[in-house]
C-alpha positions in Angstrom: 0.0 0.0 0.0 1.1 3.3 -0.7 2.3 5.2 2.2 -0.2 7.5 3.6 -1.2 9.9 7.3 -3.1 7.8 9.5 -5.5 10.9 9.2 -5.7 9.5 5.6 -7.1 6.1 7.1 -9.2 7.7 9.7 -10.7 10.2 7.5 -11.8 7.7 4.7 -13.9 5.9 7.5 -15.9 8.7 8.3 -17.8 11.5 5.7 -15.0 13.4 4.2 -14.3 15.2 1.1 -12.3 13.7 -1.8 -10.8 15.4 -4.5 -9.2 13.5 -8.2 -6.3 15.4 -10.6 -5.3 14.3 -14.1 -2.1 16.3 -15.5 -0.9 16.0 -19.0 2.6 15.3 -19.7 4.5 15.0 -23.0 8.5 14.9 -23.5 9.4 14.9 -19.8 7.6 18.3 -19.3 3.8 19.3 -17.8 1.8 20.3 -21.2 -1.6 20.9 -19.0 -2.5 20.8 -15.4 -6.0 19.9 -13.9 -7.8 18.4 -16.6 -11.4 18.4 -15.8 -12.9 15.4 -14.7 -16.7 14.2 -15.3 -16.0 10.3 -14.5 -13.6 7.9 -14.9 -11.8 5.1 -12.4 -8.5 3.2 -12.4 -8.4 -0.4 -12.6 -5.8 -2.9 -10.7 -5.3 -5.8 -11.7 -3.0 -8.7 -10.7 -4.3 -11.3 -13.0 -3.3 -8.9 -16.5 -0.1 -8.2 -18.6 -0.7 -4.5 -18.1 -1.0 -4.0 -14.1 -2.9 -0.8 -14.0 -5.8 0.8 -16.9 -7.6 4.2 -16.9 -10.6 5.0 -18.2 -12.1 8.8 -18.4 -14.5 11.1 -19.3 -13.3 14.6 -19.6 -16.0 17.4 -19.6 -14.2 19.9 -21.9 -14.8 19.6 -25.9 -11.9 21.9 -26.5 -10.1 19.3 -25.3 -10.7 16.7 -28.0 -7.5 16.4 -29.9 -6.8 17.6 -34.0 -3.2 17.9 -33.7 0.2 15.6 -32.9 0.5 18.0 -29.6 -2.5 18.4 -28.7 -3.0 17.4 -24.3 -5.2 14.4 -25.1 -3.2 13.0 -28.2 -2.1 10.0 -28.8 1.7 10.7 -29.5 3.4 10.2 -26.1 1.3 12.4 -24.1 0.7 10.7 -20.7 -1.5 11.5 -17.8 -0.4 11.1 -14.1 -3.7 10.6 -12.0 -4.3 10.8 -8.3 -7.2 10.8 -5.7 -7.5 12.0 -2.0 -9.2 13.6 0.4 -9.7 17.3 1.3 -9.8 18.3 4.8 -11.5 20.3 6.5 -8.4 23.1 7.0 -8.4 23.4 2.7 -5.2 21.4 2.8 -5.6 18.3 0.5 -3.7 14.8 1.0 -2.9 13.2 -2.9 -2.4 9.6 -3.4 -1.0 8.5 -6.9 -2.7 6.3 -9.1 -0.3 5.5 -12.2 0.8 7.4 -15.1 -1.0 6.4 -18.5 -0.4 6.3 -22.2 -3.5 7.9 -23.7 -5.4 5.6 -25.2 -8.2 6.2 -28.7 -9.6 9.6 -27.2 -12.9 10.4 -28.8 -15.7 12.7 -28.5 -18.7 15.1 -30.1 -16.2 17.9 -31.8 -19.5 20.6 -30.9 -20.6 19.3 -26.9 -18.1 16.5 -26.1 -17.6 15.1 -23.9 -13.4 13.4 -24.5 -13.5 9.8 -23.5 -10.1 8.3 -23.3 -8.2 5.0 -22.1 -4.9 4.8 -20.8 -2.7 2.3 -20.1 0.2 1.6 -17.2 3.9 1.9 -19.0 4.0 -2.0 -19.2 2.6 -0.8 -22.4 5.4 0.3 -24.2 7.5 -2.5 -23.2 4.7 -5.0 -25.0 5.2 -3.0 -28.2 8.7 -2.9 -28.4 9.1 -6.5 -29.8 12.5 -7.8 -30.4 13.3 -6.7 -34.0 16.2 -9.3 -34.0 17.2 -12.5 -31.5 17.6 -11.5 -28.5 20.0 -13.6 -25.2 20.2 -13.3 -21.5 24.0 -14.7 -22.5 26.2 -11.8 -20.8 23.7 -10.7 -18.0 25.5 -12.0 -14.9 22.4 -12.1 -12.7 18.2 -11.6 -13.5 18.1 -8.2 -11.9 20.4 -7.1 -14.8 18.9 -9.3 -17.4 15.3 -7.4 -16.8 16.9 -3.8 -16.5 18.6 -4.5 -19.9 15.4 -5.9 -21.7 13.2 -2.5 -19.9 15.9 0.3 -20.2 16.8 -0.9 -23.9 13.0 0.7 -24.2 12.6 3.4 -21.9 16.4 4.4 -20.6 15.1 6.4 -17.9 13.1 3.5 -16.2 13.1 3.0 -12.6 13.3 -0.3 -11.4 13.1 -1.5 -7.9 14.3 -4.7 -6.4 11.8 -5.3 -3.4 11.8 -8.7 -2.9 12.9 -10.5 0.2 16.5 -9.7 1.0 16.9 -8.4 -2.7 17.1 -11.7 -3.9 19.1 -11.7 -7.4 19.7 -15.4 -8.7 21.8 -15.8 -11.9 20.0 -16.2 -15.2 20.0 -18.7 -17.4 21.1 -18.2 -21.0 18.5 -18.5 -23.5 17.8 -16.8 -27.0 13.7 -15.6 -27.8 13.3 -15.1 -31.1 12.9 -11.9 -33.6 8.8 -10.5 -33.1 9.0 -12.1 -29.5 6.9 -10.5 -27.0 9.7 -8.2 -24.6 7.4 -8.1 -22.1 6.6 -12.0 -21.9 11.2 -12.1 -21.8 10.6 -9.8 -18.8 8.4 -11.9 -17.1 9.7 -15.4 -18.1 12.8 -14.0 -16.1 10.9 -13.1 -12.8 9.1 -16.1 -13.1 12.7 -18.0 -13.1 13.6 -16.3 -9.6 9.9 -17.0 -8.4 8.7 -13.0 -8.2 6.3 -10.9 -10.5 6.8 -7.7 -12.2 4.7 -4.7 -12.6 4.5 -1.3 -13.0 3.2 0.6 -10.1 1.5 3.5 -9.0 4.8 5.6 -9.1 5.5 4.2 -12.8 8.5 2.2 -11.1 8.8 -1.5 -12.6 8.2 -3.3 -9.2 10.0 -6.7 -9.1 8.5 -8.3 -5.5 7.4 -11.7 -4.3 4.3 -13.3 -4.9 2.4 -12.8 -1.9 1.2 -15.1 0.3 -1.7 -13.9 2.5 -0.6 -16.2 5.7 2.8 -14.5 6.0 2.1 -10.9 4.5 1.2 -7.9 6.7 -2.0 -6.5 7.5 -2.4 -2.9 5.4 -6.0 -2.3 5.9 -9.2 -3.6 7.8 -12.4 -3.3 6.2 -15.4 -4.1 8.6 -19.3 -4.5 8.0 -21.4 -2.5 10.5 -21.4 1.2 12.0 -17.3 2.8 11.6 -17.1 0.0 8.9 -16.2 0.6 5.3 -17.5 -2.1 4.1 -20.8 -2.0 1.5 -21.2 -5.5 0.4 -19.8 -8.7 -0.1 -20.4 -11.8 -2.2 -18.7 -15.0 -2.6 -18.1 -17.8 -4.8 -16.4 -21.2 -4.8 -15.0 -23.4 -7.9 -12.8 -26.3 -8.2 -11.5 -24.8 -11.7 -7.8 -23.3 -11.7 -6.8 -25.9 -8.7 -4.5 -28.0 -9.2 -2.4 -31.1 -7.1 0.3 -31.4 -9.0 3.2 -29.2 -11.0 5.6 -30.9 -13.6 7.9 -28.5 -14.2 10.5 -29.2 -17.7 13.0 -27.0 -19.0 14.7 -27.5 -22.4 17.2 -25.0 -23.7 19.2 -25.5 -26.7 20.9 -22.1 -26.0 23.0 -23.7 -23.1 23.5 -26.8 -24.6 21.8 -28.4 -21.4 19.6 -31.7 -21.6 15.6 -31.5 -20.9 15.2 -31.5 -17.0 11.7 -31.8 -14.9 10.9 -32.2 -11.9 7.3 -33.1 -10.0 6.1 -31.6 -6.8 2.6 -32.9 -5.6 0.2 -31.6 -2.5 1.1 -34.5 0.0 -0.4 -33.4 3.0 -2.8 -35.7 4.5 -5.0 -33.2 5.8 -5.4 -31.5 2.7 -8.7 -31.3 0.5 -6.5 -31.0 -2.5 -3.8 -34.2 -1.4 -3.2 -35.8 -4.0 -4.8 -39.1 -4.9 -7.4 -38.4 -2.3 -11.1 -37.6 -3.1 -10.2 -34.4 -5.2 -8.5 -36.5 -7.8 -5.4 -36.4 -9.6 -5.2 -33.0 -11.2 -1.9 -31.9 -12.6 -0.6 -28.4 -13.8 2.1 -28.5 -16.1 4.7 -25.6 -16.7 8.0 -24.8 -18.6 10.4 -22.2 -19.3 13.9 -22.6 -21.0 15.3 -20.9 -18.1 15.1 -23.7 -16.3 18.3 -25.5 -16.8 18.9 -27.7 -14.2 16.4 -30.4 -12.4 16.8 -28.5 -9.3 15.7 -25.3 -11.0 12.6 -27.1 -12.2 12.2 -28.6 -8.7 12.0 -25.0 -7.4 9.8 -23.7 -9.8 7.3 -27.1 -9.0 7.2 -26.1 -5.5 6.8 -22.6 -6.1 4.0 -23.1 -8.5 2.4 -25.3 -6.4 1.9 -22.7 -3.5 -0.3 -21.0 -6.1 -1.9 -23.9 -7.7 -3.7 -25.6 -4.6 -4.5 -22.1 -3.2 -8.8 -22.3 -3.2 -10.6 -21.0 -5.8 -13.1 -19.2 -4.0 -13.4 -15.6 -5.0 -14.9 -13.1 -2.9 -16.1 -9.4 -4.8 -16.5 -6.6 -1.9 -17.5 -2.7 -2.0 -16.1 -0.5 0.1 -15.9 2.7 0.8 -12.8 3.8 -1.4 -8.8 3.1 -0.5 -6.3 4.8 -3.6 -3.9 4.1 -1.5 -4.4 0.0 -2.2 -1.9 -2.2 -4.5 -2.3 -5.0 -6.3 -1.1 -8.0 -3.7 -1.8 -6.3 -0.5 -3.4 -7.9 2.2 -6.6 -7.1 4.0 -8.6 -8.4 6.6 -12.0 -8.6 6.3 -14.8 -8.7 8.7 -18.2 -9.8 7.6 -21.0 -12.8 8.5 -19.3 -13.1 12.1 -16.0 -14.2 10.6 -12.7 -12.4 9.9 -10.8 -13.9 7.4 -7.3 -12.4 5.5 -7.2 -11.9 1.9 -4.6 -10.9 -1.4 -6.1 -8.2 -3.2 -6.3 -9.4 -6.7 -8.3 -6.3 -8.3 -9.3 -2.7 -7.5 -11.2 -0.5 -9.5 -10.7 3.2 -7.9 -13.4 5.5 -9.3 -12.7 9.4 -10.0 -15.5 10.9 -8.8 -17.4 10.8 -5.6 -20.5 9.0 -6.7 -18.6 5.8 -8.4 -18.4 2.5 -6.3 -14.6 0.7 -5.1 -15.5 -2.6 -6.5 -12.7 -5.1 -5.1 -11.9 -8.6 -6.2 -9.7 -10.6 -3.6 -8.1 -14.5 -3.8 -6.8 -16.8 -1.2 -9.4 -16.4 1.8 -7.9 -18.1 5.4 -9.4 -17.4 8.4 -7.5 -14.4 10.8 -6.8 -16.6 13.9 -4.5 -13.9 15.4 
């Protein structure tokens, strides 16, 4: 979670005033400050190549773009959106919410209004595909290997090491090929040092560890009844996405190594999922050719495995709104007489007072602290 006053947190639990900004940049420099906003939201989500999405409606016609520089055009011109809440005293508290790519604005040309999308910088990473073969060979580590494949696309990208310990394996060499999907390199390589990468609300490219809601902090409570924030909740259960087992294989001609695998299965008895029991046999099967070595494979089993017996039950809550929420955060809930801890999978922040926080969240286990 972005870090925020406490006032923030108390004030969004009580009536308060909140205020959104959109500012237009373009070459490195602010081209227009305080667009005017009529609606919009920003959208988090875990589960898509692009982390964060905007989507808004901007009241102005004069606004609607004709030329190449134009504030709303699609040529590089980027928005940097934030919410928060204004206080009482005038003074206003800002939390960002991502800088976008403008997206297919479009509007009346006599009464408007400018609707636009936007997209988190992942974007530009996605349509820089390799225009010739491309190797991790001279990259001593996968810190590097990522940095190289980003910066080689934006030079001035941030990128932030936050996993446990700064974790930093050495990566495997392997070649993709020319028209390859950069952004799919990028992640093949976090994927190999079991992390995630994704742009954040900052526009850094984030490079953390999965989380696990049993071992992660506590950033926010949200609570049914009066001083609560929560609106409503529903929940749903499904047995598809779980899985028992992971086979893991790597083959990689670029090292010259021979195919490896390795197996890792849910073996506890008291599991629902164990396998062989009366969930079935259900195996998930994975590969990368940065996986060189059996126990590299056996790493990325166990790893995957974490993930693949998690429950599929899927619980959709709205709440009054956080902007200060990321993608993988966890948060308790309390509703029905039961507290249980969740990993926030999706967000959707709205711009304006009258839109609804709609939140998706994975990986329910009871809070027994």
């Amino acid at each position: 979670m972005y870090t925020v006053t406490p006032r923030f947190l108390e004030t969004l639990t009580t009536s308060h005033s909140m205020v959104a900004r959109a500012d237009v940049h373009y070459a490195g420099a602010l081209l227009k400050a305080d667009i005017p906003i009529a609606d919009g939201s920003v959208t988090i989500d875990r589960g898509s190549k692009i982390r964060r999405s905007l989507s808004l409606t901007v009241s102005d016609p004069a606004l609607l773009p004709w030329n190449a520089i134009d504030p709303l055009a699609v040529y590089g011109q980027t928005l940097v959106v934030s919410r928060g809440i204004r206080y009482s005293n005038g003074l206003s508290e800002m939390v960002p919410l991502g800088t976008f790519r403008i997206d297919e604005p479009q509007g009346d040309v006599h009464f408007g209004p400018v609707t636009l999308t936007g997209k988190s910088s992942e974007c530009y990473i996605i349509d820089d595909k390799f225009l010739t073969p491309k190797t991790t060979r001279g990259y001593a580590n996968c810190v590097d290997a990522m940095s190289a494949l980003i910066r080689e696309t934006l030079p001035d990208a941030v990128i932030v090491n936050a996993t446990a310990g700064g974790r930093n394996p050495a990566v495997a060499i392997t070649t993709w090929d020319a028209n390859a999907d950069r952004w799919d390199a990028v992640q093949q390589i976090a994927l190999s040092m079991q992390a995630e990468i994704y742009v954040d609300a900052l526009d850094r490219f984030v490079i953390a560890d999965v989380p696990e809601v049993l071992s992660s902090r506590v950033v926010w409570d949200i609570n049914e009844g009066e001083g609560g924030t929560l609106m409503s909740a529903s929940r749903q259960m499904s047995r598809t996405a779980v899985y028992n087992a992971v086979v893991a294989s790597g083959e990689n001609t670029a090292s010259n190594s021979a195919p490896v695998s390795a197996v890792a299965y849910d073996s506890s008895p008291t599991s629902p999922t164990r396998w062989g029991g009366p969930f079935g046999r259900v195996p998930k099967f994975i590969s990368s050719s940065l996986w060189t070595t059996a126990g590299a494979c056996q790493a990325a089993a166990n790893y995957a495995l974490f993930d693949a017996i998690a429950p599929n039950v899927t619980t959709s809550i709205d709440s009054i709104p956080n902007p200060a929420l990321e993608g993988g955060d966890c948060l308790r809930i309390g509703y029905a007489s039961r507290k249980e801890l969740f990993i926030l999978q999706s967000a959707t922040v709205p711009l304006t007072a009258e839109g609804s926080f709609s939140i998706g969240l994975r990986g329910g286990k009871e809070d027994t602290s």
